[in-house]
C-alpha positions as CSV (number, residue, x, y, z in Angstrom):
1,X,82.2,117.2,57.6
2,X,81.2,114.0,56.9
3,X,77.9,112.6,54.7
4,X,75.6,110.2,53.4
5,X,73.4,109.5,50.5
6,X,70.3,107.2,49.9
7,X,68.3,106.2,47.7
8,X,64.8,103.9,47.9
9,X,62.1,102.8,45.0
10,X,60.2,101.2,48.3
11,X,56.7,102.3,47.1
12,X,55.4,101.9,51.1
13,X,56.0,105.1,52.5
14,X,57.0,103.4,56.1
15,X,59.3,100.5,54.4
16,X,60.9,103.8,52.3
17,X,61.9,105.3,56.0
18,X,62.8,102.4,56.9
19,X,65.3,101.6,54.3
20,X,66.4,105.2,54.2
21,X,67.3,104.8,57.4
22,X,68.9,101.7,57.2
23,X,71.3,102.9,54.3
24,X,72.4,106.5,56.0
25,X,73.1,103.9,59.3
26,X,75.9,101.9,57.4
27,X,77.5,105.3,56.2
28,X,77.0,107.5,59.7
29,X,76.6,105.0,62.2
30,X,74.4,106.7,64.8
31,X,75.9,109.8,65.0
32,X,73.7,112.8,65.5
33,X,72.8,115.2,61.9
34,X,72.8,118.6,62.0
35,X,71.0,118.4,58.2
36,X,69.1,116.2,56.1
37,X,67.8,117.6,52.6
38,X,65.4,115.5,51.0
39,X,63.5,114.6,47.8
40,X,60.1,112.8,47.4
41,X,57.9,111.9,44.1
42,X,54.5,113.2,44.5
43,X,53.2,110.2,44.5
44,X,53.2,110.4,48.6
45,X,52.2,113.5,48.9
46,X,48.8,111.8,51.0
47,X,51.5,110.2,53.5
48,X,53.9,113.4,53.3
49,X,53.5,114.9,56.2
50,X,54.2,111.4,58.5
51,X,56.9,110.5,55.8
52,X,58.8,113.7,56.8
53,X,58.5,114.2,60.5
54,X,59.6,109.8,60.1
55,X,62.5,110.9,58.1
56,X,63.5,113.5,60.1
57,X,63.7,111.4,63.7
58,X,65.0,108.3,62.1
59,X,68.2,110.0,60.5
60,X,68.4,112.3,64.0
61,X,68.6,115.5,62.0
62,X,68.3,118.8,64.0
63,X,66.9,120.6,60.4
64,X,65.5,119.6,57.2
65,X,64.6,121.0,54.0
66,X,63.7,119.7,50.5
67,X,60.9,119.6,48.3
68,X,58.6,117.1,45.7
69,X,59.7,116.3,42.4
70,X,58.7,114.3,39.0
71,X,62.4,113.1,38.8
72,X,64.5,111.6,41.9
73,X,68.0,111.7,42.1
74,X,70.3,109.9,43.9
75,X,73.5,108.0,44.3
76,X,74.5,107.4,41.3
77,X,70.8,107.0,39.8
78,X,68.2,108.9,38.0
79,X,64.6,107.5,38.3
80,X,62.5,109.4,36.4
81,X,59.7,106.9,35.3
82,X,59.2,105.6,39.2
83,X,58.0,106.7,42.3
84,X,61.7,107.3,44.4
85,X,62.7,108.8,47.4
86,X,66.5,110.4,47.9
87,X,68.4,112.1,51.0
88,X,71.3,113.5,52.0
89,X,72.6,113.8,55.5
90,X,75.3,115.8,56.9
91,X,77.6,116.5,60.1
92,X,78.4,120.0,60.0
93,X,80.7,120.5,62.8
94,X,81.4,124.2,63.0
95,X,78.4,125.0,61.2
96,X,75.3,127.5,61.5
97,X,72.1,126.7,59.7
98,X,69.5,129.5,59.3
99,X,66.3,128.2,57.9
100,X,63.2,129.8,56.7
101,X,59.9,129.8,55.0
102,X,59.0,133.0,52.3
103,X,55.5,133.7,50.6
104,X,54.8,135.7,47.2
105,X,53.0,138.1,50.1
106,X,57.2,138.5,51.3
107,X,58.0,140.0,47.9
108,X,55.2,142.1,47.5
109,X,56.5,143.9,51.1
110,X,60.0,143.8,50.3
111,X,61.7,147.3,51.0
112,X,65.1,146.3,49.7
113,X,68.2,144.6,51.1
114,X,67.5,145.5,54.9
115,X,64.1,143.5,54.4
116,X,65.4,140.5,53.5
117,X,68.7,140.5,56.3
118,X,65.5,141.1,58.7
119,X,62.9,138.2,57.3
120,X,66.0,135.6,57.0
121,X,67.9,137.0,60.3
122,X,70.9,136.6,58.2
123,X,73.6,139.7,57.6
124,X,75.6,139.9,54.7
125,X,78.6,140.0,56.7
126,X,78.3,136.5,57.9
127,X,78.6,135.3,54.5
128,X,75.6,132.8,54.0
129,X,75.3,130.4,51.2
130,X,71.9,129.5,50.4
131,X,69.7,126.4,49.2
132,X,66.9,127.2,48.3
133,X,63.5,125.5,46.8
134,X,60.7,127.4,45.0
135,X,57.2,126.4,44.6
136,X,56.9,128.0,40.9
137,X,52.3,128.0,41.2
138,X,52.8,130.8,44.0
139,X,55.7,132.4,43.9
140,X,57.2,134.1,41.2
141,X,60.9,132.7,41.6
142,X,63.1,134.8,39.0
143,X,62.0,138.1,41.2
144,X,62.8,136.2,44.3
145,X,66.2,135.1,43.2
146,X,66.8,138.7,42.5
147,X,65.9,140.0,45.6
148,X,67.7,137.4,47.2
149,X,71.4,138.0,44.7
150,X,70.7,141.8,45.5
151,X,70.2,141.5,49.6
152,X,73.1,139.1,49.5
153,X,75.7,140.0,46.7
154,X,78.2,137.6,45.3
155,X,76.3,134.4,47.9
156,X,76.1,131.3,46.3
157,X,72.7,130.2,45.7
158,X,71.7,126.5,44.4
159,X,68.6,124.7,44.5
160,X,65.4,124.3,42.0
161,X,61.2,125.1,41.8
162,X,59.7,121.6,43.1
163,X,57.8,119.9,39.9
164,X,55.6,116.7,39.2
165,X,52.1,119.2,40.0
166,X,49.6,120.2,37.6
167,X,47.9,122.8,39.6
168,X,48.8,125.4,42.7
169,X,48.5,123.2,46.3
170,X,49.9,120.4,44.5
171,X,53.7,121.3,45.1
172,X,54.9,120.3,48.5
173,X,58.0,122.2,50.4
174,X,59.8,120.7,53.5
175,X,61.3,122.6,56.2
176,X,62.1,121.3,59.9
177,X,59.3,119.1,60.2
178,X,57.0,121.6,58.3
179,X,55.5,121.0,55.2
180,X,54.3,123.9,53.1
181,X,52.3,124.0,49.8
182,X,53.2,127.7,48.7
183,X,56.1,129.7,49.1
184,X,59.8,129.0,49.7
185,X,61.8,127.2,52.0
186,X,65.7,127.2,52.2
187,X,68.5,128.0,54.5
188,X,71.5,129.8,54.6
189,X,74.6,127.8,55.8
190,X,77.5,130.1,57.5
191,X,81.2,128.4,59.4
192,X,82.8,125.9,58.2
193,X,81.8,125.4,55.0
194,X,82.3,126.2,51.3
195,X,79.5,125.6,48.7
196,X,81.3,125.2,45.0
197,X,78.8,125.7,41.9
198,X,79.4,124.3,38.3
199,X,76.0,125.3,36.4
200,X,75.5,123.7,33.2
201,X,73.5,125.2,30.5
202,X,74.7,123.0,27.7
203,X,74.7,125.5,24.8
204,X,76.8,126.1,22.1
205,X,77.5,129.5,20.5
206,X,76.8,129.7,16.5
207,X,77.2,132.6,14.1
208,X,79.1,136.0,15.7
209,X,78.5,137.9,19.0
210,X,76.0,140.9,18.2
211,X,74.8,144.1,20.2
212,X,71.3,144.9,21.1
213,X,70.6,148.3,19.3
214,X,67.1,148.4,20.1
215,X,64.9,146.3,22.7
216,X,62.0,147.0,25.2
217,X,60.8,145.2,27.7
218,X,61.6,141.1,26.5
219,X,61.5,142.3,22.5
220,X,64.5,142.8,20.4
221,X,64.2,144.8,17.6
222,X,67.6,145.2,16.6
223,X,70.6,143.2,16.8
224,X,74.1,146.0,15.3
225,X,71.5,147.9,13.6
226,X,68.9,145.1,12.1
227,X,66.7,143.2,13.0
228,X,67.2,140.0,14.7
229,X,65.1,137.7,12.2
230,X,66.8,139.1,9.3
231,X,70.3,138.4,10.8
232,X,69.2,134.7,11.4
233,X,67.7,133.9,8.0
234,X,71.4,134.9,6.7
235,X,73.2,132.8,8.8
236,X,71.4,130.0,8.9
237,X,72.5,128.4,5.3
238,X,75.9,129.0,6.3
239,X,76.1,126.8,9.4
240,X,76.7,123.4,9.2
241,X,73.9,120.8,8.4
242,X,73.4,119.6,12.0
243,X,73.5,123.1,13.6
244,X,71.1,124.0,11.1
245,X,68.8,121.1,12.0
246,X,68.9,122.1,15.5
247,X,67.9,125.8,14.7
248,X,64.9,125.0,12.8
249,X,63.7,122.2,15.1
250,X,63.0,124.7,18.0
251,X,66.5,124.0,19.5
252,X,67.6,127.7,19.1
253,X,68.1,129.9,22.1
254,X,69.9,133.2,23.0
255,X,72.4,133.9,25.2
256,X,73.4,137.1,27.0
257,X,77.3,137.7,27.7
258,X,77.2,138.2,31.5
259,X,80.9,140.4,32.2
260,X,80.7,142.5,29.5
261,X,84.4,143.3,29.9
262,X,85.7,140.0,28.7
263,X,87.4,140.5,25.2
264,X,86.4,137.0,23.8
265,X,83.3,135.0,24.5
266,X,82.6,131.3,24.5
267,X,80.7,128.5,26.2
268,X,79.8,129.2,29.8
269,X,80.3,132.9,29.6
270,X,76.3,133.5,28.7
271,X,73.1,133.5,30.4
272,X,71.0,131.2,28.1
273,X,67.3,132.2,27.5
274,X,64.3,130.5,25.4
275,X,62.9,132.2,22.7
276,X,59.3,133.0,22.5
277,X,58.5,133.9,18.7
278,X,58.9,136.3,16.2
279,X,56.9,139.1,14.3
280,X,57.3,138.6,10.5
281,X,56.6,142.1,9.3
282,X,59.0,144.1,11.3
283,X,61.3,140.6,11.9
284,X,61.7,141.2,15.9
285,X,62.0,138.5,18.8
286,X,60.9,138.1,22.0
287,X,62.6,136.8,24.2
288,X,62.4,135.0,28.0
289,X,64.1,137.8,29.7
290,X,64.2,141.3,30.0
291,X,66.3,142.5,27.2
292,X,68.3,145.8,27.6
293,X,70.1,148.4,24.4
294,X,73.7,147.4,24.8
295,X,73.7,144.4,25.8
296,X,76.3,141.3,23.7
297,X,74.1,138.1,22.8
298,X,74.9,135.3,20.6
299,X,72.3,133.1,19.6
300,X,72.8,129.1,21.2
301,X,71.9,125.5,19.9
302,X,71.9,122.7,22.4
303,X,70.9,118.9,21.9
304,X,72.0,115.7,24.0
305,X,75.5,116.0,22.5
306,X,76.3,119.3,23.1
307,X,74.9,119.0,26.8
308,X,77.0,115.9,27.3
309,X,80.4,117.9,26.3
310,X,79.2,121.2,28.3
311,X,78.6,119.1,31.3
312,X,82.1,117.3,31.4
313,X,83.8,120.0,31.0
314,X,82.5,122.1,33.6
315,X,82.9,119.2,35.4
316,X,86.7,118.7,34.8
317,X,87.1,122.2,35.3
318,X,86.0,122.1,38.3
319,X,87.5,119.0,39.7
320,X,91.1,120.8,38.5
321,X,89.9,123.9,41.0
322,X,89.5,121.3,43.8
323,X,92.5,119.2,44.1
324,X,93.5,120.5,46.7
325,X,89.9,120.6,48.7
326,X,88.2,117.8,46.9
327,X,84.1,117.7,47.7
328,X,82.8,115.7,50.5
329,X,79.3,115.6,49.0
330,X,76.9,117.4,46.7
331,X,73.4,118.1,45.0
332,X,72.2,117.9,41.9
333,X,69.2,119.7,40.2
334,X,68.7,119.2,36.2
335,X,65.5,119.9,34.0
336,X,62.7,117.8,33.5
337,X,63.9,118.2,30.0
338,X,67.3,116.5,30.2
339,X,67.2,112.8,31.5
340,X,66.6,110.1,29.2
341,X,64.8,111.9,26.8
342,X,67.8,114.4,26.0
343,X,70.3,111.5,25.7
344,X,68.8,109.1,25.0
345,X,70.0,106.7,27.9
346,X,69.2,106.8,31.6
347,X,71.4,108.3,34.7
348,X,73.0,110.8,32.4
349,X,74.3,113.8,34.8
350,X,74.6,112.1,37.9
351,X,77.2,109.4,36.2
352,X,79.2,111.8,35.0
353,X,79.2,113.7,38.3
354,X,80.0,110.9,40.0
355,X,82.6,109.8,36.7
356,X,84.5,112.9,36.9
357,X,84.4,114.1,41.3
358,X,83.4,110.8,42.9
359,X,82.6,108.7,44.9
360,X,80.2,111.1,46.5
361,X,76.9,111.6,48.6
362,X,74.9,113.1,46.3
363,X,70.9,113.8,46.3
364,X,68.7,115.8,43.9
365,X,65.6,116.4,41.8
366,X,64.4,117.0,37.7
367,X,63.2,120.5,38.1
368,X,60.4,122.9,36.5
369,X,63.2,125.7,36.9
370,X,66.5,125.2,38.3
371,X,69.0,128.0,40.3
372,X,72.5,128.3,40.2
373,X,74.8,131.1,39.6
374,X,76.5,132.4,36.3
375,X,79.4,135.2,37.2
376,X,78.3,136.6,40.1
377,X,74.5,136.6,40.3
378,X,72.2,133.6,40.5
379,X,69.3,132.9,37.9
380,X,66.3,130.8,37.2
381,X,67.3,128.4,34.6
382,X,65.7,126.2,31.9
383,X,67.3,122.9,30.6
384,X,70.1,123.2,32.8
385,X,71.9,121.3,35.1
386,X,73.0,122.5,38.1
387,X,75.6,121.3,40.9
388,X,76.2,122.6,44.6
389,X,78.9,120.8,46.1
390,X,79.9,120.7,49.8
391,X,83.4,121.7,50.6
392,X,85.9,122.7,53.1
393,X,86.9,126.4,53.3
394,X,89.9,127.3,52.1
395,X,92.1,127.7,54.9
């Protein structure tokens, strides 16, 4: 396999081809692209649908997807205050790419797991792995990552809901010289290829792991016997000053253990989730998730620092897993969130992507919701930062 990133702030839609082109030339030469995913500001979504079907025949791609966002990634750049332009190209020799195009109408139809082998004219067998981009105004994403984790079990699923709209038919999803403003697009890659996932939620466990005792729906009412409001209130004084800070400036989250068979829990080994609000009088929480009697959760903090240390650790975890196939290129999808404004300082994630597993390709978005897999299963996320990278298979 063999790939190329760029990257352009060329605010003429034309010139931005053009220098697209240009940069994907000196890497690839001429050769002929079986896939080009790409990224565009919404800023040319009146040229779009020339920009595409221009990006498409310049780089000689037989399929492309990709999506708008508010945030372009690329290189070794974030441009988040810009319009900006970013692509990645690939020669997959060996190979298979299955594309297609889902509706909300899709999920209201769905059957089960046959449904979705027959609408993607993918079997499980074949073992796809997916990329996949959401527009989050018509399609409810969390229930089609479910269907999709459930049709396909243990397939690795990256990608992100496109951002920078303020209304549905705003959003604008690419797919082999398509261009879609509802829906889904993605594709599902079989052959000679391995897609790797580090997701970072960049949380950090405080106080003790507790079990749900009573919840319905999204509410918790009781956390080993009492209610969740109560428990907090106790262990707030006791943390320390800055953990405290972070809890009582909206910085406080929940996490749900995802292998409930692990004896010890720490970072990376929950589902993070936002919380909602609470009810003073009985001192219950809701929560962003559907919350089940059983369950292990831990409540989270997360600020710039604590994302920063997640991140490079996942990181160099990973890049330990990969000596001995290191990746030939990758994407990158991180909240709208993160950036500058969580650290303070621009380029954040994709320096220490490229820091820690570079030089590589890379090409990516700021997200309104971004999917990756934690355990087996893929989620929706929030404030997360999530990287597929393009390997060889294990032999």
């Amino acid at each position: 396999m063999r790939f190329a990133s760029a990257l352009t702030t060329k605010t003429d839609w034309a010139e931005a081809v053009e220098d697209l082109g240009r940069q994907v030339a000196a890497q690839l030469g001429s050769a002929k692209t079986e896939l080009a995913v790409l990224f565009v500001h919404p800023k040319f979504v009146p040229q779009i649908d020339g920009l595409v079907e221009s990006v498409q025949k310049t780089v000689g791609a037989r399929h492309l997807i990709g999506c708008t966002g508010a945030g372009i990634i690329g290189i070794d750049q974030e441009v988040e205050q810009q319009p900006a332009i970013s692509l990645l190209v690939g020669e997959l020799p060996g190979v298979e790419v299955a594309p297609f195009h889902l509706t909300e109408k899709n999920l209201e139809e769905s059957t089960g797991a046959n449904f979705w082998h027959f609408q993607l004219e993918l079997e499980p067998d074949a073992s796809p792995q997916f990329l996949l981009f959401v527009d989050p105004f018509t399609t409810h994403a969390v229930q089609l990552v479910d269907a999709l984790t459930d049709a396909y079990p243990q397939a690795p699923i990256v990608g992100g809901l496109a951002s920078g709209a303020q209304q549905p038919g705003e959003n604008r999803l690419f797919l082999d010289g398509k261009v879609y403003d509802d829906g889904a697009v993605g594709i599902g890659l079989t052959g000679q290829i391995a897609l790797q996932t580090v997701v970072s939620q960049g949380c950090r466990p405080i106080g003790e792991p507790l079990v749900v005792t009573r919840a319905e729906k999204n509410v918790v009412f009781e956390l080993g016997g009492r209610p969740p409001m109560k428990i907090l209130q106790e262990m707030l004084p006791q943390l320390p000053a800055k953990d405290r800070q972070l809890a009582r400036s909206g910085l406080l989250f929940l996490g749900r253990v995802i292998n409930e068979y692990q004896e010890e829990y720490g970072r990376g080994d929950f589902l993070i989730r936002n919380l909602i609000e609470s009810d003073r009088e009985s001192g219950a929480l809701a929560v962003a998730d559907l919350m089940r009697t059983g369950q292990t959760v831990q409540f989270q903090v997360r600020d710039g620092e604590t994302a920063d240390e997640d991140l490079r650790h996942l990181l160099e975890q990973e890049h330990r897993t990969l000596l001995g196939t290191p990746p030939r290129a990758a994407l990158l999808f991180t909240c709208l969130g993160r950036g500058e404004g969580m650290y303070g300082s621009a380029h954040h994630d994709i320096r220490a992507v490229q820091e820690t597993l570079g030089p590589l390709p890379v090409a990516g978005f700021f997200c309104n919701g971004e999917i990756g897999p934690v355990g087996q299963r893929a989620f929706v996320h929030g404030f997360t930062s999530v990287l597929g990278l393009f390997t060889e298979p294990a032999a």
